[in-house]
Structures are given as structure tokens and as C-alpha cells.
N, C-alpha and C positions, 0 to 999 in steps of 0.2 A: 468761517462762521461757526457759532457752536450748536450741537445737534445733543440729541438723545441718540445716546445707541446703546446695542444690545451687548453684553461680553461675556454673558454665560446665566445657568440657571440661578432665579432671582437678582442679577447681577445689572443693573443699568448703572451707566456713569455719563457725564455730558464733556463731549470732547469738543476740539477743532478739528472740522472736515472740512474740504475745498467746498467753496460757493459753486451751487446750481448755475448753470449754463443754457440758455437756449439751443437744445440739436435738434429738434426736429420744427417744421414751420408750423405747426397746429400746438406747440410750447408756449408755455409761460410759465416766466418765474414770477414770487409771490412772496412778499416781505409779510411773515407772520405774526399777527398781534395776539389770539388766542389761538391756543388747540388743547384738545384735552387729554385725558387719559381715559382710556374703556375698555368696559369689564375685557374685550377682545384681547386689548393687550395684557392683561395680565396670563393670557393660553401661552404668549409668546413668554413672558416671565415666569412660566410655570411648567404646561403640560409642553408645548410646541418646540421648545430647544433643538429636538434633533433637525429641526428644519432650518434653524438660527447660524449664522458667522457668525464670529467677533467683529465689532464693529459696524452690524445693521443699523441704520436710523429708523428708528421707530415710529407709532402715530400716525394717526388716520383719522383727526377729528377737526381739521387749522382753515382757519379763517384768516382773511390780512387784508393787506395794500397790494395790486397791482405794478409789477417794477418794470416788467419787460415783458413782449408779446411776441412769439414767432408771426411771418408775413401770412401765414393762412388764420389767423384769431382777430379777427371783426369785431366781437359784440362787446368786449370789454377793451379798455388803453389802461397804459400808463395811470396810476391816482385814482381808478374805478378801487373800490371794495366789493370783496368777493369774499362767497365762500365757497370749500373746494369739497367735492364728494369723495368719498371714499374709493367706490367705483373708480378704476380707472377705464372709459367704454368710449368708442368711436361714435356713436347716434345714428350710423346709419347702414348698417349690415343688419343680415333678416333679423335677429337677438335686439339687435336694439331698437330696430323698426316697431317691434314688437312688443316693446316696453321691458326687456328684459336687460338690463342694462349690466347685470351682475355676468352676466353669460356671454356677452359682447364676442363675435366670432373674431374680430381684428385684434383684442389683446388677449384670450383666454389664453391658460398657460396650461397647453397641450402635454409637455414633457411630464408634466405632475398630474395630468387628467384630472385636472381642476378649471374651475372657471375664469373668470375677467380678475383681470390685474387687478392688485389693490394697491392702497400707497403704506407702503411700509409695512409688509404684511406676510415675511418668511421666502421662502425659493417654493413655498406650493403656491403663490402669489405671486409671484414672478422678481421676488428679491428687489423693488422699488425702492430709494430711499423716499423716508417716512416726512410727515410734517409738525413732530416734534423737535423743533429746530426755528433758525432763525430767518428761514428765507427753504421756499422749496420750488422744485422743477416740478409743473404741473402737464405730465402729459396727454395727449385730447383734451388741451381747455377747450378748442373752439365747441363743444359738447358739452364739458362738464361746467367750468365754470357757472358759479350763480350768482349773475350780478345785483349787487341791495344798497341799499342807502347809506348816508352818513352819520343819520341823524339820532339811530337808534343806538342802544350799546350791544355792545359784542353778544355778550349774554342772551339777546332775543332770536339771535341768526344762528352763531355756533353751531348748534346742536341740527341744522339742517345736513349736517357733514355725513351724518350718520343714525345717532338713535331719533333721533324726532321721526323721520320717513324709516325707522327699522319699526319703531314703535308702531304707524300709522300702518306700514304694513301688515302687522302682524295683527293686527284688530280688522283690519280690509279682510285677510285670509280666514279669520273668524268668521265671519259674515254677522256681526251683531250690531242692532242698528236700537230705535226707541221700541221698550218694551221690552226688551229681552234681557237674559243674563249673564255676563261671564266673568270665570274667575282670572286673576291674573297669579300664578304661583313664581313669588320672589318679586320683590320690590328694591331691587338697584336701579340704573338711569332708565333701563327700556323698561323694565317694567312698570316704576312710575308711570312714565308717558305711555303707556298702555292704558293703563287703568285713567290718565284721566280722558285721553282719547276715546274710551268708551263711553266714559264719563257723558262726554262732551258730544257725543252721538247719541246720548239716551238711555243706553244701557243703565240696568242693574248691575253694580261693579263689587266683587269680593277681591281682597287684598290675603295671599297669603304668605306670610315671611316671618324669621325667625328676629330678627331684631328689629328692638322698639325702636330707635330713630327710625326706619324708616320705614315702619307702621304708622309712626305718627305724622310724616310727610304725606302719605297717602291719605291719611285720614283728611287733613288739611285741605284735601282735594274731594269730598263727598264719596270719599272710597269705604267700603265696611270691611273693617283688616281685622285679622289675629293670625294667632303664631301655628306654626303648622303640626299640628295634633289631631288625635281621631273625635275629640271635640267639635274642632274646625269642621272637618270634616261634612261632620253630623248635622250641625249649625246650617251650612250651604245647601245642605239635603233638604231640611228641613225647611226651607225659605223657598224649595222650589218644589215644594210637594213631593218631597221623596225623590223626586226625578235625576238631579244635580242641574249645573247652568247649562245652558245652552252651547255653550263653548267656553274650553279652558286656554288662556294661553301662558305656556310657559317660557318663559323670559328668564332661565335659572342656564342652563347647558352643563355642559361637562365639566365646568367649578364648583356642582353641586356638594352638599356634605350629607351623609350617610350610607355611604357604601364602603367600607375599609379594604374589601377585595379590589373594588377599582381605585380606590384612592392608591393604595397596594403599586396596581400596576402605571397610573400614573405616574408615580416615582420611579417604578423602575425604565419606565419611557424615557424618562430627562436625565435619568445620570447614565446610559447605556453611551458608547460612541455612536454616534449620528448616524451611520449606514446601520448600526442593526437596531436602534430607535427607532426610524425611518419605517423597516422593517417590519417591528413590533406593530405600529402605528398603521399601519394598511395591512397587517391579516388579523386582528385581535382586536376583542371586546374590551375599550382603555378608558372608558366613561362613568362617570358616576349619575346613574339612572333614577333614582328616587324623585325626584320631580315632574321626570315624564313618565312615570308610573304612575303616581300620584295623580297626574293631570288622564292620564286615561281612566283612571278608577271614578273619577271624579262626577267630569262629562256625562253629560246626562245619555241615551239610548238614541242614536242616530244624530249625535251631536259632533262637533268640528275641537281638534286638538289642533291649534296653533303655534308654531315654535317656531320664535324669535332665539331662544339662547342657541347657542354653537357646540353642537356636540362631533367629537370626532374622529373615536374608536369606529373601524370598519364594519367590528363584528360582534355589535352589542347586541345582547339577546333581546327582544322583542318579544310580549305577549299575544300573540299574533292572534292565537284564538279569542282571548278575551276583547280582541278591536275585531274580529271579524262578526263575534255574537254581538256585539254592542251596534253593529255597524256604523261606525266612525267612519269620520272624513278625516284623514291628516291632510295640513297641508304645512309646508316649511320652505325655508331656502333665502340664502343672501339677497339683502334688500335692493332692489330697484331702484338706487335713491331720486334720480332725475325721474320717473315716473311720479314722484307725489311731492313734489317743492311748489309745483304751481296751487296744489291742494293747502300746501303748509303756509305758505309766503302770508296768505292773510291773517291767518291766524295770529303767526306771531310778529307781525306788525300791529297786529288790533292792539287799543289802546288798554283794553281790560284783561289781556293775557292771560284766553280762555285757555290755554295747555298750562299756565303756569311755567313756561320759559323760564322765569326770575326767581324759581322756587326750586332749584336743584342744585345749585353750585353749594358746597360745603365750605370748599380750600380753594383759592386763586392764590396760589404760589410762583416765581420766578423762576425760568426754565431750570438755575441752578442746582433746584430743591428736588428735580425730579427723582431722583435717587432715595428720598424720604418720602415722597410722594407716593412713588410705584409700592413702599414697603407698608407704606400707612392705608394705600386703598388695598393692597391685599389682603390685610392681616384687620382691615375695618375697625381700625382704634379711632378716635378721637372725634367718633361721629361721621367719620368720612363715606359721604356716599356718589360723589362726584367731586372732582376736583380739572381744574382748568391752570396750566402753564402759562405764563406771560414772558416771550422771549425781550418783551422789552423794558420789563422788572428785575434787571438784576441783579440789581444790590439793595432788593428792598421785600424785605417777608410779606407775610402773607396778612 
């Protein structure tokens, strides 16, 4: 089959890999119709190389057809559609009992003192092949799998894989409900769905991000955006009696721009050899911080700092004093995705597509193009702010 894989920093190419296999009985393989690309992987095309092979399959956002079930997967056959989480989590050890699905004690991957498998997601992830590709081994479907209908398009379920339930969490761990306010700082895929997710709970929503597309995506959605300056700033202060919002959440992580020192050592993380990349990368501050600075200046005095984006320098400085005066609540951490699909499932079934599901794809290109894809959502040229792979668009652009 041909896959995405990885072959060096900024480097993806789509080759032939052998066809996924059924090994274990709680397995299924899954003939993929969308998956996408996100902001996630471009860490992997960027900061995360020392963790990378040559040859990793990529992705962690694919939806499909049903091809084949291991003897313990009951809830879905053969011909069901399904979409696949990101998560890879057992459902029934204390972690997942508990709704912690990202934590899962049956796959976390001990050796790297990191959490629950992901699919395609590095050797701190447990080195999975990914589901940018044309057919993937889904393992703990009898758990993850989520099964949906026929009738709707790809486009409305998709994004269940990952940022829909990262977004929904990260507005849950705000705690902002009707009446209240928070800011969303960066508007790429989670962040949208953040801001309308608050949106769509009642919240007062401020939007802030450096480029106008996708200021004006947000707008589209009842969000009040501008670009991120001490203007801004002021503006949000101002709207809340001086105080700031109630919660900020930030949905920007360690792709942020404005730090040249960590930007700095970003680079030297990804062209270093891998064991002292590795290295660098768990004792040192390798992140670029101005967003969740930002987002703590922000936050109003006893207010909640939320963080959906992925930051992942071990030893980024921290204002410690200024969140201990303030007394803030942080809360963070890899999303739960089977904890909120049964919350999301209506939503975007509803026929008036209250998150705006059909309002985020920019680019549906053919697995092909993934190599202009990964370089065009990085580098955010041609309005690109989500873009979705179709392995069964070959020979046909976008």
C-alpha cells in the first residue's frame, strides 16, 4: 500500500509499505478514505526528528471502511464506517475506567515515561504505524473504534479522530460555560474549534492570531478576533472591566513564533544525531513560550489557563510567581478522545452544523501531494489552514 512517512527533518515522501495485518484479536484493519494533517505533525516535521526513523508512517487523524476485524471486535464488521482516535487505549484498566484514555495503563509507553500509544506518533509514542496511508492496523479497536453512518460526508466525523474532542476538552478544562469569557490565543484547527465550542456553550469568545484568514474563519463563527498586540491586549481588558477573561486557552504550543532563543534551540534539537537531540530534549527549555505567557498575563485573578497546544521542552522557565499571585488554575494534557464523542456525535450529525464541521478544510488533496501539503501547512501559504489527504484521490488534485 502507499503510506506517508517520515525520512528526515521537513522531509516526508509517500512510498510502498507492506499492507497492515491482523496480530492481535482485539485488531482491525481499516481501508482509509480521509485523514488529515495536524498542527501535531508538523512537531514531527519540525521540533521532534530526534525521536523519528526513516521510514515512520505518519498521522493520526483517518477515518474509513471496515476491512477486517480481529475475533475479540464485536461492535463494528466488515463495511461499518468508522472513525479512529488517536488514542491508542484498552477501555478498561483503572486510566481508562476513569476516562483517561490518553494514560491508558495497557499501552503507555513506559520506556520513554510517556503516556498511551498513539497512532503514528514517534518512539515517545510507541513508534506505531500512522493512518496517513492507504489501509491502517487499528489496535484496541474493540475500544476505540467509533462507529457512524453512511449518509453523512467524511468531513462532519473526521475531525472526531482528534481536534474536535482536543478542542471540546480544552474548553471543558476552562470551565466556561453561558455568561462568561475566554480568550482563545491562535486560531489553527483546535483553536477554531475552541472558540466556537465556547461559542456554542454561551461563552463570550475573543480570538487571537496573527493571520487574517484565519481571523476571519473565526469571525464567521461569532468570535471577536484581532492580531496579537498590546492593543489586543487592552481591548479584552477592557471588555472585562479591567479584570481579563475568565479563561484563556491556548491552542498555539511550541510552533509558537517569537522567541529567537528558543526558536534557536529548536533547530539545534532537529539537526543534532538523535541520542543527543533526545538528550537535549528532556533536560532543556526547547519551546517557544510567548503564547503561554501571553495567555497567563492575560487571564483574569483566580482565573483557569487551558492548554490544548503541545509543548515539549522539559525545562521551560515558568512565571511561577506571577501564576502563584494571580492564583491561577492550569490545567493541560493529551486529550481523552473516547471521553467526549458521545458529547460530539450529536453535534455534528445536527443538521445546522452548530461547531461548523464544513467550515475548516482549506485543501482536500490526494495522499500523493502529501509532500506539498506538509510544506504548505507549515510554511501557511495559500490560506492553508487545515488540509485533509484522500488516499483514494490519486490521480486527481485538489
Amino acid at each position: 500500500m502507499k503510506a506517508v512517512t517520515w525520512q528526515g527533518k521537513r522531509t516526508v515522501s509517500v512510498e510502498e509499505v507492506p499492507d497492515p495485518q491482523i496480530v492481535e484479536r482485539t485488531d482491525a484493519v481499516v481501508r482509509v478514505t480521509s485523514t488529515a494533517i495536524c498542527g501535531s505533525d508538523l512537531h514531527l516535521y519540525e521540533v521532534l526528528s530526534p525521536y523519528m526513523t526513516p521510514g515512520d508512517v505518519v498521522g493520526h487523524e483517518p477515518m474509513g471502511i471496515v476491512e477486517e476485524v480481529g475475533a475479540g471486535v464485536t461492535h463494528v464488521v466488515p463495511g461499518d464506517r468508522v472513525v479512529v482516535p488517536f488514542n491508542i487505549a484498552c477501555g478498561h484498566c483503572w486510566m481508562c475506567r476513569r476516562g483517561l484514555q490518553s494514560q491508558c495503563e495497557t499501552t503507555q509507553v513506559t520506556e520513554s515515561g510517556c503516556g498511551a500509544a498513539l497512532l503514528g506518533y514517534s518512539k515517545l509514542y510507541g513508534q506505531v504505524p500512522g493512518g496517513q496511508a492507504e489501509y491502517l492496523r487499528v489496535p484496541h479497536a474493540d475500544h476505540g473504534l467509533i462507529k457512524i453512518g453512511h449518509q453523512l460526508p467524511d468531513e462532519r466525523y473526521l475531525f472526531l479522530s482528534d481536534i474536535l474532542p482536543t478542542a471540546w476538552q480544552a474548553v471543558q478544562y476552562a470551565g466556561v460555560g453561558e455568561g462568561q469569557s475566554v480568550a482563545v490565543v491562535g486560531l489553527g484547527p483546535v483553536g477554531q474549534f475552541a472558540a466556537r465550542i465556547a461559542r456554542h456553550l454561551g461563552a463570550r469568545v475573543y480570538g487571537i492570531e496573527p493571520l487574517r484568514e484565519r481571523r476571519d474563519m473565526a469571525a464567521r463563527h461569532g468570535v471577536e478576533v484581532m492580531a496579537p498586540d498590546d492593543e489586543a491586549l487592552a481591548t479584552i481588558r477592557e471588555a472585562t472591566e479591567g479584570r481579563g477573561p475568565d479563561a484563556v486557552v491556548d491552542a498555539v504550543g511550541m510552533e509558537a513564533h517569537g522567541n529567537p532563543v528558543a526558536a534557536g534551540a529548536q533547530h539545534v534539537v532537529g539537526i543534532l544525531p538523535d541520542v543527543l537531540g533526545r538528550k537535549l530534549m528532556s533536560t532543556v527549555g526547547s519551546d517557544r513560550l510567548s503564547a503561554l505567557h501571553t495567555s497567563i498575563d492575560l487571564v483574569r485573578r483566580g482565573g483557569t489557563v487551558s492548554l490544548s497546544g503541545v509543548y515539549g521542552g522539559a525545562a521551560s522557565p515558568m512565571p511561577l510567581l506571577r501564576m502563584f499571585d494571580k492564583q491561577l488554575t492550569l490545567r493541560m494534557g493529551q486529550c481523552n478522545v473516547r471521553s467526549w464523542t458521545d458529547d460530539l456525535l450529536p453535534l455534528v450529525e445536527d443538521p445546522a452544523d452548530p461547531l461548523g464541521v464544513q467550515d475548516l478544510v482549506t485543501h482536500r488533496l490526494p495522499l500523493e501531494q502529501a509532500p506539498a501539503a506538509y510544506e504548505m501547512f507549515q510554511k501557511k501559504t495559500d490560506g492553508c489552514i487545515k488540509v485533509v489527504l484522500d488516499p483514494t484521490a490519486t490521480d486527481r488534485a485538489n
